[in-house]
N, C-alpha and C positions, 0 to 999 in steps of 0.2 A: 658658355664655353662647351664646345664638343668634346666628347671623350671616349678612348676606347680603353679599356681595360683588359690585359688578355694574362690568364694564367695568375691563381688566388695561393699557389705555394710560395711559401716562404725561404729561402735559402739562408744558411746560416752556417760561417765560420770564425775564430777567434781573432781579436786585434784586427778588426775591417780597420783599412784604414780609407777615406775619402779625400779626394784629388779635386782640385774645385783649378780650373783652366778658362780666367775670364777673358772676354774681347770688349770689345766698344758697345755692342749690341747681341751678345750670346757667352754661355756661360756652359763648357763643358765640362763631363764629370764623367768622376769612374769610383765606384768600390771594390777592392784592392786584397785579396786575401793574400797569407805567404804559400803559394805553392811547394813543389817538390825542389825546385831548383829557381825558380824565379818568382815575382809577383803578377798574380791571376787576377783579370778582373771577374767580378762578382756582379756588377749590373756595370753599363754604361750609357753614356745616355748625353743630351746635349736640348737646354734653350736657346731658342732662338727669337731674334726680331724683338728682344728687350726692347722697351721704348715703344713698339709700334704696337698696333691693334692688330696684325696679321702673324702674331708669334707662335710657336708651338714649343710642345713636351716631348721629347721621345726619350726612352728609358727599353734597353735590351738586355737580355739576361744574357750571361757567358754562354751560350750556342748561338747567340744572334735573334734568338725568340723575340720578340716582342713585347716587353709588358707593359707598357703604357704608351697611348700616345693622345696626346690635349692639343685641341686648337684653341688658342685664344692668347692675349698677352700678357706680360709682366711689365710695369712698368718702372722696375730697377733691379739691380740688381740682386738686391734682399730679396725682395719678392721672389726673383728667380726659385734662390737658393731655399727658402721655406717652401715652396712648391715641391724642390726636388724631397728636401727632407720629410715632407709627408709621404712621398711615394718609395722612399729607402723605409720608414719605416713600416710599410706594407709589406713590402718585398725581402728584405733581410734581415739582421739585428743592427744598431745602430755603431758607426762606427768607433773607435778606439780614437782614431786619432784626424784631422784633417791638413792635407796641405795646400798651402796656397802657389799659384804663380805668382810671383811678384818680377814686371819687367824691371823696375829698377829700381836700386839700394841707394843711391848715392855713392859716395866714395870712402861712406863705412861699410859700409853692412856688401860684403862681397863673397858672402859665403852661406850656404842653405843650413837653418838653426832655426831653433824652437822660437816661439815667438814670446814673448818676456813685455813688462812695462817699461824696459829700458828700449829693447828692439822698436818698439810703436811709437816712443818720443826718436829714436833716430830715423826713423822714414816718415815722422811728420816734418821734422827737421830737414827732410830732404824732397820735399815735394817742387821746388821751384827747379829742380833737377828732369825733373817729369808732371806737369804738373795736371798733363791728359790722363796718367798713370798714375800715381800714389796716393791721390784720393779717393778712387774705386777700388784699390786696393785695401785701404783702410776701412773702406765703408764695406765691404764684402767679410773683412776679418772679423769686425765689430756684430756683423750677424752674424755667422759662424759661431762665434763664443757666445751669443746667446741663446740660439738653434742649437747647437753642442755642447754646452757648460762642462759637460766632465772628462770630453776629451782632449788631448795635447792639440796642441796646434802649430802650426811648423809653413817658414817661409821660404819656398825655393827659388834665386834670384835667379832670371833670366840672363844674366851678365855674369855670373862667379863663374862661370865656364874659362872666360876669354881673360881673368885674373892673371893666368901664365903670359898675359902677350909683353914681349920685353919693350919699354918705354922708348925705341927707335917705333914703336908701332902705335903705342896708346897715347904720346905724346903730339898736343897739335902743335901749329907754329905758332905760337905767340909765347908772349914773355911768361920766364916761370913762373910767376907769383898767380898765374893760372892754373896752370897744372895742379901747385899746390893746394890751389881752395876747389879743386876736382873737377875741373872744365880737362878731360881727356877723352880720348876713345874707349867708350866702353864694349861696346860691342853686344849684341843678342843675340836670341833662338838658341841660347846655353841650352838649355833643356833638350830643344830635337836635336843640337850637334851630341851630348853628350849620349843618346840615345843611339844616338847612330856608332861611337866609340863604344857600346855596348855591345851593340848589334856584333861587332866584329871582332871584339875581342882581340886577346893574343893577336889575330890572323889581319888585323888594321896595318896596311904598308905603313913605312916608316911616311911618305910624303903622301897627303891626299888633301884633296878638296872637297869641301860638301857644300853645297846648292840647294840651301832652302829656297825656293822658290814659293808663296802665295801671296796672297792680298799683301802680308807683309814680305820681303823677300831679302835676302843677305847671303853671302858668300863667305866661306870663313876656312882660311889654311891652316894647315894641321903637319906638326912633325912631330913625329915620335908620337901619336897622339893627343900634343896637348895645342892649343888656340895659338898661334904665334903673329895671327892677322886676318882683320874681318871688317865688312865692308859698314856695318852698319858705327858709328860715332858715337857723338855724346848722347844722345835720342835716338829711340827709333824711325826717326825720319829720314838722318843719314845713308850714303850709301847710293845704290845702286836706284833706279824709279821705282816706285811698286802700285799697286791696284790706287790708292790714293794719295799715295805720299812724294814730295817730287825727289827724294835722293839730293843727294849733292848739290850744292847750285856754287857760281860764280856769285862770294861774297857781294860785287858791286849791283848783282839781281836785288838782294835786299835793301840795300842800300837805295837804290832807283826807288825802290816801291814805297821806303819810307818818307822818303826826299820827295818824291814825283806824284804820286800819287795819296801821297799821304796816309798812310798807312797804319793803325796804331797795333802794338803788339799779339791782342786780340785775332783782328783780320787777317794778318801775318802769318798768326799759327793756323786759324783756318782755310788760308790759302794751301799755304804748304802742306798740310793735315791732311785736309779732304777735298782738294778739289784740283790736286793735282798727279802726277803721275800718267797712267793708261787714263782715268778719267780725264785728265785734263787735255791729254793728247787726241785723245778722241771725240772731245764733246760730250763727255755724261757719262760715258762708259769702262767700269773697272773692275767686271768681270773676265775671264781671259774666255770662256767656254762660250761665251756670246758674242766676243771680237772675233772668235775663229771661224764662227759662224758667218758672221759677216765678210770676214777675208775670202772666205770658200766663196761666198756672194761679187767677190772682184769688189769688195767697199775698199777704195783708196786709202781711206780715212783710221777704217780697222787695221789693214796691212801697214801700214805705217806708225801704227801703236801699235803692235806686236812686234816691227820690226826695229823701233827704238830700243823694246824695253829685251829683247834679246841681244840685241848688240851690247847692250851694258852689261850683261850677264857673260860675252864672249870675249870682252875684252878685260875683265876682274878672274877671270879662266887665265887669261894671256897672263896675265900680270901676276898672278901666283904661280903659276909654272915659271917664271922668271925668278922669282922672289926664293922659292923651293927649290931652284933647279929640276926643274921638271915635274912628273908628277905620276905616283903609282896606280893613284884607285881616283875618278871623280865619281861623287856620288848626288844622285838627284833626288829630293825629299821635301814634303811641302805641298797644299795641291796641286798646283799647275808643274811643278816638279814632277809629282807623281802621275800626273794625267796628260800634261800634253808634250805627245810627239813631237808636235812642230816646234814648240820653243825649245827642248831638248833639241834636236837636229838644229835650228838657226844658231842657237847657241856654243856648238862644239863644231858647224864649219869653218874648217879653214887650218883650225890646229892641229889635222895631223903630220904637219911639216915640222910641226912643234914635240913631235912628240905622244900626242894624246890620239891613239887609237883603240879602235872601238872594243877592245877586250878591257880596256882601262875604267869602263865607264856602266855605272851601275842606278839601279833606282830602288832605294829601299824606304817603305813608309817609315816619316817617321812616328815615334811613340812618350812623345812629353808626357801623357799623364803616369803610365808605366814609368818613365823614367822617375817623377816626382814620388810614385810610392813607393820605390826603391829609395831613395833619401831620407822619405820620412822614416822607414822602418829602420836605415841604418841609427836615424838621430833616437828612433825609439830603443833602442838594443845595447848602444853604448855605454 
């Protein structure tokens, strides 16, 4: 494993708190001091390529310095995270408390709280809810409290954001005794919309849209600041298409595939999972900064997967300014949010007939693990 090592100072402030932001194959992080008026990060840093033999380390200090960077891989999650924690406790003192991402609760656990042995039997209890999600989630927690034994630990649900949306929005069509036992709209990227209600403060118009756009991607309206409708459903599959996932389908699609082609629930999920969206549309490809490259190249193939998955993104735009009566602030956030021009521009053609000109429409990073240590230290203080 290569390694670079740069800068042997130590930094040290009270009650660190660590933000652990996992994916499918990387694991980002931040330490978290209380600054003057908000939470400072103290190192930041991110795994990547979990699973694979091509992974790396990188860890920067609060000016963007560099103090570490590893080539080589982890193969899980654990790993990841005892990797990181040998390199926090080079670098700082170790922290106080850690929070987790958790994408989904179930239809108890709706709300960001310490994590308990009653908390751990209810998201065991609820893993057939998410079942790509709450066992990474368990297994990331279960190291954590052994990697950190003396500190708090605390769950921030990617879904208690969109808690406010009224049952005209979270409710599916099917018979109630559904709804009841929690097959609804849950909705996600709680954490970067709430970041983004941050961001603005007091100064958030009463009507706005935000436009998480990456690999995963969701839509989600906003009045008076709180979630009143959002594109993503019971899983984060729903919704709109994203780098691998296919969004919404016409129920009779699965249906076909179990009927026709035989299909058992396994292949299902990994159809829809990973092997469809921009990748599926394109033939292998679900990066956006490599289709646009290819678009620029006249690839038919590329321009046709970027021109899908922005028309879905223009027309859940349409369909919330309808829903809102119009709309004050849209806000672009997410990588491809935040990086590409062209799906911003395909995506807001056409609606300023609608209303939505270009004074309305804004791009601000967002900041999930900031917003996560802001949670934890409320749930630490209370």
């Amino acid at each position: 494993m290569g390694e670079v090592s740069m800068g042997e100072e130590r930094t040290g402030k009270g009650d660190l708190i660590l933000v652990l932001n996992s994916g499918s194959s990387s694991l980002k992080f931040g330490v978290y001091y209380r600054g003057a008026s908000d939470e400072e990060p103290l190192l930041t840093g991110s795994a990547d390529g979990i699973g694979r033999s091509n992974g790396s380390l990188r860890i920067r200090a609060s000016d963007g310095k560099a103090l570490v960077q590893r080539d080589g891989g982890h193969e899980s999650q654990g790993r990841a995270l005892s990797t990181v924690a040998e390199a926090i406790r080079e670098h700082s003192d170790m922290p106080a408390a850690v929070g987790h991402r958790v994408v989904h609760g179930g239809p108890d656990l709706r709300t960001h709280q310490r994590i308990t042995p009653q908390v751990l039997e209810e998201l065991q209890a609820a893993t057939h809810f998410a079942p790509l999600h709450i066992p990474q989630a368990l297994a990331l927690i279960d190291c954590a409290q052994k990697i950190f034994p003396s500190a708090l630990q605390f769950a921030c649900f990617d879904d208690a954001f969109h808690s406010t949306m009224p049952e005209v929005a979270a409710r599916l069509p099917l018979p109630r005794t559904y709804f009841d036992a929690g097959i609804r709209r849950y909705g996600f990227h709680g954490l970067s919309y709430e970041s983004l209600v941050n961001h603005f403060g007091p100064g958030l118009p009463r009507r706005a849209i935000f436009a998480h756009l990456g690999n995963g991607a969701s839509l989600c309206a906003l009045q008076d600041g709180v979630s009143i409708d959002t594109t993503m459903g019971l899983t984060p599959t729903g919704g709109i298409p994203m780098g691998t996932r296919s969004g919404d389908l016409d129920p009779g699609v699965l249906l076909y595939l179990l009927r026709k082609e035989k299909f058992d629930a396994d292949r299902l999920e990994d159809l829809l999972t990973h092997q469809s969206g921009l990748f599926g549309l394109s033939g292998g490809e679900s990066d956006v900064k490599a289709l646009e490259e290819r678009a620029r190249a006249n690839d038919p193939v590329a321009i046709f997967a970027l021109d899908v998955f922005a028309t879905a993104v223009r027309k859940m735009i349409g369909a919330y300014m309808a829903l809102l009566g119009g709309v004050d602030v849209l806000v672009f956030t997410g990588g491809i949010g935040e990086r590409s021009e062209r799906i911003r521009s395909a995506a807001t053609s056409g609606l300023e007939s609608l209303g939505l000109t270009a004074d309305k429409i804004q791009v601000v990073p967002t900041e999930e693990e900031r917003q996560m240590a802001r949670h934890c230290r409320r749930l630490m203080t209370r």
